[in-house]
C-alpha positions as CSV (number, residue, x, y, z in Angstrom):
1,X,144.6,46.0,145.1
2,X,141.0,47.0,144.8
3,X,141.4,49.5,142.5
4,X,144.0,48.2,140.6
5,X,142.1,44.7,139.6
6,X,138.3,46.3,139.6
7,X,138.6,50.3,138.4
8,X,135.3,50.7,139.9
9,X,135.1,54.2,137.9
10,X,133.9,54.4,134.2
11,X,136.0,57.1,133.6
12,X,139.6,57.1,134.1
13,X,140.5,60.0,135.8
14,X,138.2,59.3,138.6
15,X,140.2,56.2,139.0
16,X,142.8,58.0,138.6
17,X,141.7,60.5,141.5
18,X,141.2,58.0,144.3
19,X,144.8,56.8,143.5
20,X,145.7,60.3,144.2
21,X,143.4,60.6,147.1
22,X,144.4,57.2,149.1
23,X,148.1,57.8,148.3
24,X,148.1,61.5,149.9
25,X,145.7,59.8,152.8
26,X,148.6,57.3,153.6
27,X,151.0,59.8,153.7
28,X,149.1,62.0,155.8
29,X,148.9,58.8,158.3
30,X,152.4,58.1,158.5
31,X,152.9,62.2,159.3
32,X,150.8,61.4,162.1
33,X,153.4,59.1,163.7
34,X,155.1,62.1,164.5
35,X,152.2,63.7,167.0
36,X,152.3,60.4,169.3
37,X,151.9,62.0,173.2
38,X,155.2,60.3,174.0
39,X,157.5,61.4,170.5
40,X,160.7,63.4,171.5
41,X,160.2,65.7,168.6
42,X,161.0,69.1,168.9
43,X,157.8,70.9,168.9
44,X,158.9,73.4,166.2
45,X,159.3,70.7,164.0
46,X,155.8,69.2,165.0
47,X,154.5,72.5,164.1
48,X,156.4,72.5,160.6
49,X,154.4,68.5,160.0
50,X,151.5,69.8,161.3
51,X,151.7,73.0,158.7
52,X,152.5,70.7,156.1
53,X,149.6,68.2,156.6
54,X,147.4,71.4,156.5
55,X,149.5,71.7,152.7
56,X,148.5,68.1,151.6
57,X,144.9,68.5,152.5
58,X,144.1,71.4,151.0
59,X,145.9,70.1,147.9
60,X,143.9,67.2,147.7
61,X,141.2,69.2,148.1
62,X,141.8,71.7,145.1
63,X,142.7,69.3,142.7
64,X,139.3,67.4,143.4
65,X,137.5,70.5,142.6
66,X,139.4,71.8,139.8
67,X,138.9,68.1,138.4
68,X,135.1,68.1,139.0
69,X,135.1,71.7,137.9
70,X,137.0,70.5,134.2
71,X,134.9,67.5,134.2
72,X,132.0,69.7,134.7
73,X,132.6,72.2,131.7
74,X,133.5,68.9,129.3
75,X,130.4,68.0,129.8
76,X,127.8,70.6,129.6
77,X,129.9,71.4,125.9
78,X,129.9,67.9,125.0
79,X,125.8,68.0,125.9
80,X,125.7,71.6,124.0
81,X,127.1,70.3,120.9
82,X,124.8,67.7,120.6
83,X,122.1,69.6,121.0
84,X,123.1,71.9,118.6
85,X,124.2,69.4,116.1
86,X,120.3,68.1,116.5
């Protein structure tokens, strides 16, 4: 509700980011549910969760540093064409 009513970001896609990043942090939560000491999960399918949660993270973690790395480049040319337009 926070970031729907406020977008506390200038920009969009880093609103858009924490979207991504909170929605991929509940899901990793509810994966969770499946590593409670007293779950009668088979332990091979733990495993599988557990490899998969590994998956999400890194995920969320490369597509925040390819975005900072494209927000990055935008910028220093956007600066380097108005200084060059000067």
């Amino acid at each position: 509700m926070y970031m729907t009513n406020v977008t506390p970001h200038t920009e969009a896609i880093h609103n858009q980011l924490e979207y991504f990043n909170e929605l991929c942090l509940i899901a990793m939560q509810y994966l969770m549910v499946f590593f409670i000491s007293g779950s009668q999960i088979n332990p091979e399918l733990q495993w599988d969760i557990g490899t998969g949660v590994m998956f999400l993270v890194g995920f969320v973690f490369a597509v925040n540093v390819i975005a900072l790395l494209y927000l990055s480049v935008n910028r220093l040319i956007y600066f380097y064409r108005i200084r060059k337009a000067r």
